[in-house]
C-alpha positions as CSV (number, residue, x, y, z in Angstrom):
1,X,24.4,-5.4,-94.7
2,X,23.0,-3.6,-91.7
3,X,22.3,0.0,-90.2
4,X,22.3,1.5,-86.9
5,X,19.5,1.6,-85.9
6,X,18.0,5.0,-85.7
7,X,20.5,7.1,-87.5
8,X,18.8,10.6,-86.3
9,X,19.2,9.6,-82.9
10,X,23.0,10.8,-83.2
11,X,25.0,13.5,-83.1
12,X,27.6,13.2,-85.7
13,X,26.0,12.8,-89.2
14,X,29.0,12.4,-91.5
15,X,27.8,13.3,-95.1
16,X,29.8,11.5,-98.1
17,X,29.3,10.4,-101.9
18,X,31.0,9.8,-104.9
19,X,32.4,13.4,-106.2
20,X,29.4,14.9,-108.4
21,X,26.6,13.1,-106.7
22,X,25.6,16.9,-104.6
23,X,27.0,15.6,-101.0
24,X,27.4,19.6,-100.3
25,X,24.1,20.6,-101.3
26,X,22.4,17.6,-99.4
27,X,24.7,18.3,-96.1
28,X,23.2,22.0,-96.4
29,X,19.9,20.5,-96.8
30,X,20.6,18.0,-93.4
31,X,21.6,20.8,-91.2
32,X,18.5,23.0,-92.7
33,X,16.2,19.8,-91.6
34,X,18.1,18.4,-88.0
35,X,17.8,22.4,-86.9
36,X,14.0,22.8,-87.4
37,X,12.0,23.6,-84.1
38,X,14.3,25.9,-82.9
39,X,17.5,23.7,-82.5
40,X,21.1,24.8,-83.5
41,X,23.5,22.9,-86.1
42,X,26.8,23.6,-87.1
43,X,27.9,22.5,-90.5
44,X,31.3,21.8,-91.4
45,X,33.5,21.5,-94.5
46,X,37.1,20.2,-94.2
47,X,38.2,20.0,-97.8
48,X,39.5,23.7,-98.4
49,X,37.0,24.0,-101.5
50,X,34.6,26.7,-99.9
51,X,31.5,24.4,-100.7
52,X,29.4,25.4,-98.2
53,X,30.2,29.5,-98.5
54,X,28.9,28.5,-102.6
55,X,25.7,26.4,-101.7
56,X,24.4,29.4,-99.5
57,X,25.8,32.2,-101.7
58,X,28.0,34.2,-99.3
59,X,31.3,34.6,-98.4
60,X,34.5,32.2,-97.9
61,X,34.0,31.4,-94.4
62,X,36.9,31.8,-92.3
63,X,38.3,29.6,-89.2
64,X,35.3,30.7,-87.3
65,X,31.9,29.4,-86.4
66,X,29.0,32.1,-88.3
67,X,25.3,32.0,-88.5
68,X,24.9,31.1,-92.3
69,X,20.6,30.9,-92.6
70,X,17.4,30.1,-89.8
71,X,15.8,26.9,-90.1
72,X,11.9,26.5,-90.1
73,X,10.7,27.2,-86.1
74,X,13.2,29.1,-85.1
75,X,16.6,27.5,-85.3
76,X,19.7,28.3,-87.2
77,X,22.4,26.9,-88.8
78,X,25.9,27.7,-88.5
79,X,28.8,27.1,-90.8
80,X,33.0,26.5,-90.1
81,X,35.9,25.8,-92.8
82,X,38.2,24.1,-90.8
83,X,41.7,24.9,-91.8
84,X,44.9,22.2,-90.8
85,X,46.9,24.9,-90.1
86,X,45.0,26.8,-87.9
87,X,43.5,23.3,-86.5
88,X,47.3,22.9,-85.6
89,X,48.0,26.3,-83.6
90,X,44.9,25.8,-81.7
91,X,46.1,22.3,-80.7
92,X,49.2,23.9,-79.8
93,X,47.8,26.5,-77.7
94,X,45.1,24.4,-76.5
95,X,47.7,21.4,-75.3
96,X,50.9,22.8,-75.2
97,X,50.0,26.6,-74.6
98,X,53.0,27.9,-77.0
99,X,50.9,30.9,-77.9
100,X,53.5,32.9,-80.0
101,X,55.9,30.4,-79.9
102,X,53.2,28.3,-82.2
103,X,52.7,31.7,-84.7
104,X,56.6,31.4,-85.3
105,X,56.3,27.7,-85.6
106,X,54.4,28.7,-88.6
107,X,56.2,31.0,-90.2
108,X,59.0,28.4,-90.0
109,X,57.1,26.5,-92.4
110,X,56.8,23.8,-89.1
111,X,53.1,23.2,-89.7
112,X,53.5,21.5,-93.2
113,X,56.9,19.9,-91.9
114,X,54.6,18.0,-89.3
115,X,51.5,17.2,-91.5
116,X,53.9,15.8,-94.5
117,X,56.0,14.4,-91.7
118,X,53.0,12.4,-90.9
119,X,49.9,12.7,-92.8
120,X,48.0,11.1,-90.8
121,X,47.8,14.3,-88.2
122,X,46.2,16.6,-91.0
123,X,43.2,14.0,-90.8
124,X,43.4,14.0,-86.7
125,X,43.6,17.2,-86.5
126,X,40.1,17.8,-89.0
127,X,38.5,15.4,-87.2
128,X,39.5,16.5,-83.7
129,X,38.4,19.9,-84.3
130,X,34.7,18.1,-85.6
131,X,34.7,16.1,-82.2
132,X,35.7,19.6,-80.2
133,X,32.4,21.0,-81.6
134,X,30.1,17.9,-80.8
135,X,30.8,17.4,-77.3
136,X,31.6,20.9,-76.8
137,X,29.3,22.4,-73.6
138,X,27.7,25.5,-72.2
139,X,26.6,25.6,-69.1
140,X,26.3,21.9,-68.6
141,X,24.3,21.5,-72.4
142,X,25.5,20.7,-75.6
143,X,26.7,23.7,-77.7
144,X,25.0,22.4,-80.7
145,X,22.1,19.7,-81.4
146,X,23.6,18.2,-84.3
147,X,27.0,18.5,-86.1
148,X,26.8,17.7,-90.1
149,X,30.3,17.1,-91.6
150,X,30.7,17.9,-95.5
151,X,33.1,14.8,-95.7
152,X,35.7,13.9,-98.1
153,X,34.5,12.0,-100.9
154,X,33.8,7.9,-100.8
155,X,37.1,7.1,-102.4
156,X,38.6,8.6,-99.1
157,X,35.8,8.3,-96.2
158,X,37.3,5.4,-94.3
159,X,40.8,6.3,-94.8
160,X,39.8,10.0,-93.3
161,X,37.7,8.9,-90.8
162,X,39.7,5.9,-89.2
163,X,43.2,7.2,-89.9
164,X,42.8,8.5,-85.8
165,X,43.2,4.6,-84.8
166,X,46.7,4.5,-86.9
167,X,47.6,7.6,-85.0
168,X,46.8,6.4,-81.2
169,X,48.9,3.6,-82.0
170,X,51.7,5.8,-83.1
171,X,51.1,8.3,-80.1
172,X,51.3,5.8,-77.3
173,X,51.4,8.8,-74.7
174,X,50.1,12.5,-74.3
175,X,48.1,14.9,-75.9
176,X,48.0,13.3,-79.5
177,X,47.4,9.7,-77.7
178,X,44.0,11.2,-76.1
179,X,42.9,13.3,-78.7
180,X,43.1,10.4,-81.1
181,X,41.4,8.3,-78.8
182,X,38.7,10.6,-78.2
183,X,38.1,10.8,-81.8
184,X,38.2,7.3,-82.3
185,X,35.6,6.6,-79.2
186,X,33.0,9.1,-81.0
187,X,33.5,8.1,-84.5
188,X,32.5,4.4,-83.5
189,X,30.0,5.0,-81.6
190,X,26.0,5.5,-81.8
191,X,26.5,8.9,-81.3
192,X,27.9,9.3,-85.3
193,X,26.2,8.3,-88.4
194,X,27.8,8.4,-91.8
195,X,25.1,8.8,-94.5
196,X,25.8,8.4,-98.7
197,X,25.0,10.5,-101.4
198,X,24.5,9.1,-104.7
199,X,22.3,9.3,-107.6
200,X,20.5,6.5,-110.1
201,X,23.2,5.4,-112.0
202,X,25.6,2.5,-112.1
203,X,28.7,4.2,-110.8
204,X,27.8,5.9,-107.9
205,X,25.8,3.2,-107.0
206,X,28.9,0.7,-107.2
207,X,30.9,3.4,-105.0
208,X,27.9,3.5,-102.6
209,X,27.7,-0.1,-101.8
210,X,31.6,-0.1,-101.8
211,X,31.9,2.3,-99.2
212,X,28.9,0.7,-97.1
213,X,31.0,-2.8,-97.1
214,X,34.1,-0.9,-96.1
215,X,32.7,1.0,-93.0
216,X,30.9,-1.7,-91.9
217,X,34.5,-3.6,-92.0
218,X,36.0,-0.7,-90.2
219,X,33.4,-0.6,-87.5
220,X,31.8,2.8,-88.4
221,X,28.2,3.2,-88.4
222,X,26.3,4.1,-91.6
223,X,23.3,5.8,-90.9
224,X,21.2,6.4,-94.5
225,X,21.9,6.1,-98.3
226,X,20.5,9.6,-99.7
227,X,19.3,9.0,-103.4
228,X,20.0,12.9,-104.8
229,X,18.2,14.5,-108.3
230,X,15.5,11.9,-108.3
231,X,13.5,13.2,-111.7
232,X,10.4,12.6,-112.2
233,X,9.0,9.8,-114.7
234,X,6.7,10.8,-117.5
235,X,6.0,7.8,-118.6
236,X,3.4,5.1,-117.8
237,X,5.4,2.0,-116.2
238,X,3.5,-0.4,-119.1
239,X,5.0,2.0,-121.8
240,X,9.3,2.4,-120.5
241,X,10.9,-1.1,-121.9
242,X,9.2,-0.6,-125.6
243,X,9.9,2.8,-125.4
244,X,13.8,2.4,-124.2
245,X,14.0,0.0,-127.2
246,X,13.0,3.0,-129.6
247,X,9.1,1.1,-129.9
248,X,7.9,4.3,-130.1
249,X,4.5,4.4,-132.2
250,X,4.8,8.2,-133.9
251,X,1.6,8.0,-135.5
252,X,0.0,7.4,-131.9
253,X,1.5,10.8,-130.6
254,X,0.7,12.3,-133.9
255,X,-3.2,11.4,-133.3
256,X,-3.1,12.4,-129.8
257,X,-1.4,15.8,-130.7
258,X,-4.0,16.6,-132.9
259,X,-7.1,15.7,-130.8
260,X,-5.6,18.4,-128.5
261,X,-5.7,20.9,-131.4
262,X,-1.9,20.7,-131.8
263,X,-0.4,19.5,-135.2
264,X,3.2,19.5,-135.1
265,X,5.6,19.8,-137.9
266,X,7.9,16.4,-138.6
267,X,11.3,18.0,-137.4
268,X,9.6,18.8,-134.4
269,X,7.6,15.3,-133.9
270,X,10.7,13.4,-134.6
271,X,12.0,15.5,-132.0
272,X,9.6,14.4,-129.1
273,X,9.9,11.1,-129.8
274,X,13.6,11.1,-129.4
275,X,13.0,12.6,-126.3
276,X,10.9,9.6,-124.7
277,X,13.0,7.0,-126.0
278,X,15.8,8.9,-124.1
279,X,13.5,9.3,-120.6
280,X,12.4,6.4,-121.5
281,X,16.6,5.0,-121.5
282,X,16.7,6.9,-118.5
283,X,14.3,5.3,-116.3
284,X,14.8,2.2,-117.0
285,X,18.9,2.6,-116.4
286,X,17.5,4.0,-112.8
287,X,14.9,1.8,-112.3
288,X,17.9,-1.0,-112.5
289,X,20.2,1.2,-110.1
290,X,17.4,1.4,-107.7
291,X,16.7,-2.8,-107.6
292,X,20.3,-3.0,-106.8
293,X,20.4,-0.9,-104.1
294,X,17.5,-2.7,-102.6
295,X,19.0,-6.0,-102.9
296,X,22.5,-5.4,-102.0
297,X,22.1,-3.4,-98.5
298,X,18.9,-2.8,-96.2
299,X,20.2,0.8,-95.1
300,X,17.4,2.9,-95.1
301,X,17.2,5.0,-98.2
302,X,15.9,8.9,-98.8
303,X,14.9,10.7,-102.1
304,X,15.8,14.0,-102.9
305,X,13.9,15.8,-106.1
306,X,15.9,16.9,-108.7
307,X,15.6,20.9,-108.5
308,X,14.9,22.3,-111.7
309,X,15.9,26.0,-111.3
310,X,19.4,24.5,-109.9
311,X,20.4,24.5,-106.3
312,X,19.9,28.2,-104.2
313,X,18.6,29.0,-100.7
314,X,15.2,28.3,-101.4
315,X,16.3,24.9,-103.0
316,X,18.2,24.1,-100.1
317,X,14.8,24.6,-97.9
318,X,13.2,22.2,-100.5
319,X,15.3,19.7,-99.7
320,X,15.1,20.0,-96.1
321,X,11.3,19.9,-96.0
322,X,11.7,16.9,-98.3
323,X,13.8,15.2,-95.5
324,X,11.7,16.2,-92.8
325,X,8.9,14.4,-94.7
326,X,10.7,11.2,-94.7
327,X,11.1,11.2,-91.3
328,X,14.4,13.5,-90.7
329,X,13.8,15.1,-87.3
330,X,16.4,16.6,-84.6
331,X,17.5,14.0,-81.8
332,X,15.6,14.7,-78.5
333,X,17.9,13.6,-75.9
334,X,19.9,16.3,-75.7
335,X,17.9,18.8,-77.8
336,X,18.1,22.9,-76.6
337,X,16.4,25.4,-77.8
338,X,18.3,28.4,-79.1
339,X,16.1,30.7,-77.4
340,X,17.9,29.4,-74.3
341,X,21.6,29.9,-75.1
């Protein structure tokens, strides 16, 4: 398996995992670390759950683009929900101008009549809104530095992202013909790249490497594999397979305990021992997740610590100094600062 070839060099960064694997918090995280030195991201959610309003404790965000936090040197993030219905009476008004005749549409219940009609346009129309915001332009420059999409989950990734090419086949003419075509154009090109979430262990792992084979085979770029709650080993890596097989020596610990001017009661040494044969269980089982994902793609990979007080705003700046540090930067070709807008 291969990788574009710079993945920061783009535009687009499409964010996706297996459900449960943090692909929220790490897409707050990417915008965080792509806006640093006074660059503007927008980050968008297209799922209807609010994610985004929850990982930086405020509000549900409305069909609107809002400042949600500042990024290190002077940049700043902004946030959009995007709605299909709304999506829909903008592309009405934006193509067709119907204006009111597009708010009685709605009320007519006309909006869900065309999306179950075809359910492919619900998908167009998220991802048409998402390409409206990256090549959107102000004064000759780019609105925004970097778009980060909250995406659906792997399970769904290629049939969201590709379902545009079903729908310019369908739409041989118009509006919807070059709207899907546009979408298309930017979703296979350089100017996108679709990273994966997913943690040390066997299932999201699988899903990972599933969804890599499948957007390779549809064309789309994937940009990084973005290893999430990476916990920190205790254990020497001489002591992990004796230990994971319960060769724990108790009298050892007890020894060492006391030399340190601790002496434990039984309960509470049994205790600690079935702790490290657990970690011990644990590290091993990821050890073995992270071999596989060496041997079965070559897509650059990124850790993420796992945050101990649980994910909040100062978490999320964590995580986006941790990327930065692994060489997550803002592309420079078409790079503003905010200052200027």
């Amino acid at each position: 398996m291969t990788s574009s070839a710079d993945p920061w060099a783009a535009r687009l960064h499409v964010v996706s995992g297996k459900g449960g694997t943090g692909k929220t918090t790490v897409a707050a995280a990417l915008a965080l670390a792509l806006a640093a030195g006074g660059r503007r991201t927008l980050l968008v959610e297209v799922e209807g759950r609010q994610g985004i309003a929850q990982v930086f404790d405020t509000a549900p965000l409305p069909y609107e683009e809002r400042r949600i936090a500042v990024a290190p040197g002077g940049g700043e993030v902004r946030a959009l929900a995007v709605d299909a219905e709304a999506a829909l009476l903008e592309y009405f008004e934006m193509f067709y101008k119907l204006g009111m005749a597009g708010r009685t549409l709605k009320r007519m219940g006309a909006v869900e009549f065309a999306t179950t009609l075809a359910p492919g346009l619900r998908d167009v129309l998220l991802t048409g809104k998402v390409k409206e915001c990256v090549t959107r332009t102000e004064n000759g420059r780019p609105v925004y530095d970097a778009v980060v999409l909250d995406a659906p989950p792997t399970g769904r990734l290629v049939t969201f992202l590709d379902v545009t090419k079903a729908m310019a086949e369908l739409a041989r003419t118009g509006p919807i013909h070059s709207q899907a075509e546009g979408v298309v154009a930017l979703l296979h090109s350089p100017r996108t790249a679709v990273h994966l979430v997913t943690l040390l262990e066997d299932l999201p792992v699988t899903e990972t490497l599933d969804a890599i084979r499948e957007l390779e085979a549809a064309n789309l770029p994937v940009g990084s594999v973005i290893v999430n709650r990476v916990r920190e080993q205790w254990l020497p890596d001489r002591s992990v397979a004796s230990a994971a097989h319960g060769r724990v020596d108790a009298g050892r610990i007890r020894t060492g305990l006391a030399a340190a001017g601790l002496d434990l009661p039984p309960l509470v040494l049994d205790g600690l021992v079935a702790e490290t044969v657990e970690h011990a269980v644990r590290v091993a089982a990821e050890a073995a997740a992270s071999e596989r994902l060496s041997a079965e793609t070559d897509v650059p990979r990124l850790e993420l610590t796992q945050l101990l007080a649980g994910v909040d705003l100062g978490g999320l700046y964590e995580l986006a100094a941790e990327l930065t540090e692994q060489g997550v930067r803002p592309s420079t070709s078409t790079s503003t600062s905010t200052s200027t807008r």
